[in-house]
Every structure is written in C-alpha cells, then in structure tokens.
C-alpha positions in Angstrom: 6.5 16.7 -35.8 5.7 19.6 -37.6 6.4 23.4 -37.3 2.4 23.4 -35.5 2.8 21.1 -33.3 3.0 22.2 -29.5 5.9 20.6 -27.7 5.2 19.2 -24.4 7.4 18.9 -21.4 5.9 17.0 -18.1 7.0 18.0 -14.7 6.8 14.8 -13.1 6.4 11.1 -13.5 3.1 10.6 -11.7 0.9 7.8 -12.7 -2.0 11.0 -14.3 0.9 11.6 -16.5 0.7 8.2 -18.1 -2.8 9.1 -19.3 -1.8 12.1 -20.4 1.0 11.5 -22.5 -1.1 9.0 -24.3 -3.9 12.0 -25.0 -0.9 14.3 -26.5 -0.1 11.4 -28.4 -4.0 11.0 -30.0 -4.3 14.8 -30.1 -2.9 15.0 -34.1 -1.0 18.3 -32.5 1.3 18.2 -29.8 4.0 15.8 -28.6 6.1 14.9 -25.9 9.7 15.8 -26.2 10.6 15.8 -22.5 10.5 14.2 -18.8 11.5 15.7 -15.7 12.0 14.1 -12.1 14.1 14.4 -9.4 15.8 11.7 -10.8 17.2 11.1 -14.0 16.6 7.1 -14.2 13.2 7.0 -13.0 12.4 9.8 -15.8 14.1 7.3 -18.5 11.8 4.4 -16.9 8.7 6.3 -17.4 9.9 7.8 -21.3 10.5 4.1 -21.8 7.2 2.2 -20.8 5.0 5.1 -22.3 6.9 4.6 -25.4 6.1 1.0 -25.5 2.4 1.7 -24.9 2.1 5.1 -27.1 5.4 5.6 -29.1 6.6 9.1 -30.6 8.3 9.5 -34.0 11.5 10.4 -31.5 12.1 9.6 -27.9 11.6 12.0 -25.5 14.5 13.5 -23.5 14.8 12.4 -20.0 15.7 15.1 -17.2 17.1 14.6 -13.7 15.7 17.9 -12.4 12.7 20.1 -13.2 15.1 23.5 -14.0 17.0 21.4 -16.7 13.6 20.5 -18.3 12.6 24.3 -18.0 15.5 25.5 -19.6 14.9 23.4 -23.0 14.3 25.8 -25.6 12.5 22.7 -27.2 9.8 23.0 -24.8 6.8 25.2 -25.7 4.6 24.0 -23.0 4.7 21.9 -19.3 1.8 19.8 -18.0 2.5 20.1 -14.3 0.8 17.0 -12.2 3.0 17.7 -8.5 1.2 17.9 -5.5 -0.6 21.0 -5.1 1.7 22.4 -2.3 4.4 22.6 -4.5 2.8 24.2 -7.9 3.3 27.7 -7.0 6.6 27.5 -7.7 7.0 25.5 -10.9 3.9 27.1 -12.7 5.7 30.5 -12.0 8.6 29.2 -13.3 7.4 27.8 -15.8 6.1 30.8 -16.8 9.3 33.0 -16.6 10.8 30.5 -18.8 8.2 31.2 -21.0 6.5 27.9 -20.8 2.4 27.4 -21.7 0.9 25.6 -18.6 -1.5 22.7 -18.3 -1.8 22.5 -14.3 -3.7 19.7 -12.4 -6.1 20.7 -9.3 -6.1 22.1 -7.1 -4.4 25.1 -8.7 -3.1 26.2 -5.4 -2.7 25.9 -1.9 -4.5 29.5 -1.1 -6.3 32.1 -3.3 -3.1 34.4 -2.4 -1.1 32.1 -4.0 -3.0 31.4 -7.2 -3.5 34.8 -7.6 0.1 35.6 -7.9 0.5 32.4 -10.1 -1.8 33.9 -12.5 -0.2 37.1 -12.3 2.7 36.1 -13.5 1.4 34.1 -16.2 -0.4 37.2 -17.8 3.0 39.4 -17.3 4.9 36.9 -19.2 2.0 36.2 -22.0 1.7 32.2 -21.7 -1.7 30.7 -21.4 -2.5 28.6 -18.2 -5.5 26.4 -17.7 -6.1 23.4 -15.8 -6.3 19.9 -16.3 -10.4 19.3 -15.8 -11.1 17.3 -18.7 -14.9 16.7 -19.1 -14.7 20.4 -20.0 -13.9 19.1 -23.4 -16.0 16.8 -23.6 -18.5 16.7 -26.6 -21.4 16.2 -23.8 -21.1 19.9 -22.4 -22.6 21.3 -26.0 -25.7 19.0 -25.7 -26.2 18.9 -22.2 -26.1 22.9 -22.6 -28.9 23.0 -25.2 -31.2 20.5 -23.3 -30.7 23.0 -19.4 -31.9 26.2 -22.7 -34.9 24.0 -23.4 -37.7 25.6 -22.0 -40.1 22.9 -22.9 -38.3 19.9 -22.2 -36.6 21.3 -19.3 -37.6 24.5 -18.0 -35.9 26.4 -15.7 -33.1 24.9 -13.8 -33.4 25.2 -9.5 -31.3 22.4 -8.3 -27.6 20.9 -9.0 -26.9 17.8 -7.0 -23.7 15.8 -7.4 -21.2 13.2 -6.0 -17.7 12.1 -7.1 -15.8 9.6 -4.3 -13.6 6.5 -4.2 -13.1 3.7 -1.6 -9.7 4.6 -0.2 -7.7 2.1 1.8 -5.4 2.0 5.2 -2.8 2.5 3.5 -4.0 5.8 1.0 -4.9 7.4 4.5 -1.0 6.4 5.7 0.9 7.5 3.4 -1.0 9.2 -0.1 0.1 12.3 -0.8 -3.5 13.6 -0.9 -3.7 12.8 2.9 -0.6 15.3 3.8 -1.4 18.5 4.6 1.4 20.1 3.4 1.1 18.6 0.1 -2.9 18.3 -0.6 -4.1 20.8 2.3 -8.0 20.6 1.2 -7.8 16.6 0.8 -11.1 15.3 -0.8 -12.0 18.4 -1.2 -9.8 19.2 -3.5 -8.8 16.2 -5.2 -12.8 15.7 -6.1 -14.7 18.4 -5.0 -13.3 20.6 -7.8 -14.8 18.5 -10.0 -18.3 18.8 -8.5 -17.6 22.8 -8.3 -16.7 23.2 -11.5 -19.7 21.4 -13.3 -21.9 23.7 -11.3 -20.4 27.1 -12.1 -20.3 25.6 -16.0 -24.0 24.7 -15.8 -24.7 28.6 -14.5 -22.8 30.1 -16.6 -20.1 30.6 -14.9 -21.4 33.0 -12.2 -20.3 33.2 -8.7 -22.6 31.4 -5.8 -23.4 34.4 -3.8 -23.1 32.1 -0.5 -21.7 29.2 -0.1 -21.3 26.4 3.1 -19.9 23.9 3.9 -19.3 20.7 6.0 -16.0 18.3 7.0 -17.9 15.0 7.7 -14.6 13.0 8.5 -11.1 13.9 8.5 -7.6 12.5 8.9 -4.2 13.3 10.0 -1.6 10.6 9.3 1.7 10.5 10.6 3.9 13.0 8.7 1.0 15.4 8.3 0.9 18.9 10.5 -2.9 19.3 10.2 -6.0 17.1 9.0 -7.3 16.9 6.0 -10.7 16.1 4.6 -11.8 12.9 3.4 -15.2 13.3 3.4 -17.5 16.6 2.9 -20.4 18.2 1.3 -21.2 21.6 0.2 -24.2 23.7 -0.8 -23.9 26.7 -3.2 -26.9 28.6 -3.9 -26.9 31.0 -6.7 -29.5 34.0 -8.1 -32.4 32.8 -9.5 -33.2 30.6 -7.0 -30.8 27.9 -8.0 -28.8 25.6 -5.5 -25.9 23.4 -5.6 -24.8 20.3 -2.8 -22.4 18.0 -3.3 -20.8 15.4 -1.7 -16.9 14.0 -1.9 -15.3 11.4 -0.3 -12.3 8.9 0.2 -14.3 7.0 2.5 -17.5 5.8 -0.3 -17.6 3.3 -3.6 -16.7 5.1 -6.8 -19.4 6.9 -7.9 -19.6 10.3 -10.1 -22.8 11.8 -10.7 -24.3 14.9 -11.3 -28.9 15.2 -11.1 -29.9 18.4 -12.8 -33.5 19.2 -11.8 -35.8 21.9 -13.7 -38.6 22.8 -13.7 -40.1 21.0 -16.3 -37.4 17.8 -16.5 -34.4 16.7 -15.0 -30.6 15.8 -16.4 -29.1 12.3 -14.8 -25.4 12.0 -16.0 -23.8 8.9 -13.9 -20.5 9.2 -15.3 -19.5 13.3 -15.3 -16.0 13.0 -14.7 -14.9 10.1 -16.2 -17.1 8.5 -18.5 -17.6 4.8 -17.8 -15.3 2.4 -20.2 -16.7 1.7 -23.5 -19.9 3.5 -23.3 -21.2 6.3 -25.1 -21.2 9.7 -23.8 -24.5 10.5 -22.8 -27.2 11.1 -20.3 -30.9 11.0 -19.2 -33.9 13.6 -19.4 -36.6 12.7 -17.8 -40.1 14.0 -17.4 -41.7 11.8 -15.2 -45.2 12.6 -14.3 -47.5 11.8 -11.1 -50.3 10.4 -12.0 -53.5 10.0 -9.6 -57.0 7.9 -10.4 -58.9 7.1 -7.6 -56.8 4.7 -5.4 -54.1 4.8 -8.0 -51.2 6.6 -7.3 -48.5 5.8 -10.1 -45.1 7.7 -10.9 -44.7 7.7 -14.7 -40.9 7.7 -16.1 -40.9 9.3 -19.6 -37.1 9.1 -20.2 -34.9 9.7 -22.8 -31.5 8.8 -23.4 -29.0 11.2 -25.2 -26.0 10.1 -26.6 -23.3 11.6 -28.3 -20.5 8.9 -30.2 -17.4 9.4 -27.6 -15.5 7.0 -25.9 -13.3 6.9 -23.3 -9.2 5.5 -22.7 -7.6 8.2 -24.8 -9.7 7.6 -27.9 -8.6 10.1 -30.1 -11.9 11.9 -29.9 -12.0 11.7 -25.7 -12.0 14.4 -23.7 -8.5 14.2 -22.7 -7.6 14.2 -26.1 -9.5 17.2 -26.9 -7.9 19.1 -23.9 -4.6 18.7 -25.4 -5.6 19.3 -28.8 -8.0 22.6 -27.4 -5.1 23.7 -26.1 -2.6 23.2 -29.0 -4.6 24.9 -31.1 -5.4 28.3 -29.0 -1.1 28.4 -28.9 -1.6 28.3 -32.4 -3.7 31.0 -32.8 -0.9 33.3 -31.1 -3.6 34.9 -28.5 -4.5 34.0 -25.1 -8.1 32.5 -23.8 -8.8 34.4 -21.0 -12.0 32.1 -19.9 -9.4 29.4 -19.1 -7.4 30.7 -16.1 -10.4 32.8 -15.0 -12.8 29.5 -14.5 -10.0 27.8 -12.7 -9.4 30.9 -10.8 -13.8 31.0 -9.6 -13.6 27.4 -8.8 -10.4 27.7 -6.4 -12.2 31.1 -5.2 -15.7 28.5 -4.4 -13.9 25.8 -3.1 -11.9 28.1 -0.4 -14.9 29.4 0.9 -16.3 26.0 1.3 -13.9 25.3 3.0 -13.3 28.1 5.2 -16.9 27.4 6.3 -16.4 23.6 7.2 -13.3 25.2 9.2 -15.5 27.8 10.6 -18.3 25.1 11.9 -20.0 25.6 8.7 -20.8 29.3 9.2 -22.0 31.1 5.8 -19.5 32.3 3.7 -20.3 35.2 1.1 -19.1 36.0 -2.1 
C-alpha cells in the first residue's frame, strides 16, 4: 500500500462482498485491510478464501463485531452490504467514526430514514454513495452521446426495462430479501433500483413528475410481519413527454434489459446491469424503417452494434472496478461529490412512491 491508497473495511461477509473485494483488489488504489461479522471465525473464513482467490500484500484483520471494525483507525472507508433494515445504523456510525461509505441498495428502509443517514454523513464530512455499478461503466459515455444524437436518434419518448431472476421455494422460505423486516420493498428493491436508476440517468437526472405503480405477486414467509413484493412494474413519466415502465421480478428467467426508443432510433442494451460474461460492452441502435410497395409490406432493420472494449468478472477495467477506483480517487481529491448521495437519494425518493402507489391500489403518486 501506499500513502494514496484508500483502506477498506467490509461490514459483513455476504457472498456481494466476494465480488467486491476482488474489484478493490483490481482497482490499483484501495485495499482491504479489514473484516467484520458477528463472528470472529466466519470473518477469518471469508479473509482466508478471498485471499486465495485475490491476495493482498498483507492479510486483512478479521473482526468479531462491526464496532471493533469501526473503531480501526486503519480504516478510511466501509462497504456496507447488510440487509437494508439494518443500514441506518451502521452507515451512521460509520460516519461518526469518520468512515467513507460505499452502501448497497436499497439505501433505506424509508425516505425518513435515509434522509437522516445522509444528514449525518454531510455533518461529519465523509462521502457516501451507493454500490450501483453500471454507473461506472464505460457504456454510460457512449450510450449518452448516441440519446444527444439528433439524427441518429432524435428525441427520446420512451424507457422500457426489465431486470428479474428465477427464485426458488426455498429463496421465498427463508432469503433475507423475502423478510420484511429486513428487505421491506422485496423485488422492488433488490432490482427495481436498478431499472429506476437507469431512467433518471438517461434524463438527466430529473425527477418523474408522477409516478405508479403495481404489486403483481407478493409473499409473506414464515418469520416475515408483512408481504413483500416479488413481482412488480412501474411507469414513470417525465416532462417532455417522456415515459418509463419497468418490470422486476423473483418469479421470471434472468433477464436485464433496458429499450430506449426516440424519435428517430432506438437503444437495445440486453445486459444493463451486469454485462453478460466475456462479451464486450455494448449495445444496438437501430433505425428500422417500414417499407410499403404495393402488396409488400416489409420491416427493414438498419442496425448497428456499438461496442466499447470492457469486460466483465472484476477485470481491472469493469465497472465494479471502476466504482472502487471512482471512489478512491474523489477521497483523494480531499472534497466531497455531491451528485453521489443526491442520485441515490432521487432513486430511493422514486422507488417509495412507486411503491406507495402499488400499496395504495396503484393510485398516482406525485412528485
């Protein structure tokens, strides 16, 4: 290590972490120096098959309790992947210990509560932001200049996405993202934030002035005082006559894509979250054109693939990677990116009024 690089702490041993530790490891300017659980050993057993995978120079310290790890003046930042019920209070203190926080999503269990959260990150000067990686992707920068291309494109009126995974009898059982208490907005949260986000990124970041939206199945295993979502869909619709739906489930094949229509073309990205193994980071424009002649009707596909040399599994140029490394490197600068905690803080804002509608019988919620 050098006197750059960020040290990281992780607050928890869940499996996201794995990934995770091997992105600080690619990232050229952070490392891992510690491990907290509620238990000591099963912090060592995670330290120890990370280091196997994805070594650092010097082991990281294992901790039997999150307030030991906190209290480690070794520690300049904490990547916090617990269940969102209990995030309130480790981001805040986190942040009274002075820590920088990477936290997963959900943010929150409430905008009350992520408001305070943020609060309390701004009084004590450490820079939050949350762990949606495609944010760092290199595909946002040409994706945004093909949605400014008024020729190719034109003017953008529709966002249309879906992110789900086939869950099994025994996710619904016993997953944490089942429990109310733990993961109160279920699919919703777990991969409707990802769905949200795109769409306030593709507009800018501006605010749906309405938004609905719709439980299509639900679930309430033992253990859990209220149902959750496990499948639901959403419409946003923004100035300019733009609209957004999307669609999340538990209970559908893994799929992840986003269709971007405009008036002029339309953006096909089949892999928006996480891009497919192997592959290239790209997508599709296409300008398909109707064509009549007499008796002829014929749909003409004039499509173009754009690619951009990424790959995925922690390559050191993924977008996981570059999170980390983003991040590093704002701490490094010695100020604080605002945009960062006030994106996370819109999406949270969007997805609660979705769901207050679903809960609501879908009734129209303003913002």
């Amino acid at each position: 290590m050098t006197d750059t690089t960020l040290r990281w702490g992780i607050l928890s041993t869940a499996n996201i972490a794995r990934k995770n530790w091997k992105a600080i490891r690619n990232s050229g300017n952070s490392a891992v120096v510690a491990v907290a659980s509620r238990d000591a050993a099963r912090s060592r057993k995670f330290i120890d098959e990370c280091q196997t995978e994805a070594p650092f120079p010097t082991t990281p310290k294992a901790y039997g309790t999150y307030d030991e790890l906190l209290a480690d003046r070794e520690v300049d930042a904490v990547y916090i992947p617990l269940p969102t019920g209990l995030r309130k209070e480790w981001v805040i203190k986190a942040a009274i210990a002075g820590k920088h926080i990477i936290c997963e999503k959900p943010c929150a269990a409430s905008m009350a509560e992520l408001t305070e959260m943020l609060d309390v990150c701004r009084q004590q000067r450490v820079q939050f932001m949350d762990g949606v990686m495609f944010m760092h992707s290199q595909r946002l920068n040409a994706l945004r200049d093909t949605f400014n291309d008024a020729e190719q494109f034109g003017q953008m009126r529709r966002i249309h996405s879906s992110f789900s995974f086939l869950a099994d009898d025994n996710f619904f059982a016993s997953n944490i993202r089942a429990n109310s208490v733990l993961e109160p907005y279920g699919c919703l949260g777990d991969l409707g934030w990802y769905c949200i986000r795109f769409a306030l990124w593709a507009r800018n970041e501006q605010l749906p002035r309405r938004v609905t939206g719709r439980i299509l199945s639900e679930v309430t295993p033992p253990g859990s005082p209220a149902a959750v979502p496990t499948e639901f869909s959403g419409e946003l619709f923004f100035d300019d006559e733009v609209s957004c739906g999307f669609y999340c489930s538990f209970r559908a094949h893994d799929e992840q894509w986003i269709t971007v229509s405009g008036t002029k073309g339309y953006v096909r990205i089949a892999d928006f979250v996480l891009p497919f193994f192997g592959n290239e980071i790209g997508f599709d424009l296409n300008n398909a054109k109707f064509n009549v002649a007499g008796c002829d009707f014929n749909m003409e596909e004039r499509r173009r693939r754009l690619t951009i040399p990424e790959y995925s599994n922690s390559h050191p140029t993924s977008q996981e990677t570059n999170l980390f490394r983003d991040f590093a490197k704002q701490i490094a600068l010695g100020k604080k990116n605002e945009i960062w905690p006030t994106l996370a803080f819109k999406t949270q804002q969007v997805m609660t009024a979705c769901y207050d509608s679903a809960r609501a019988g879908s009734k129209t919620v303003e913002l």
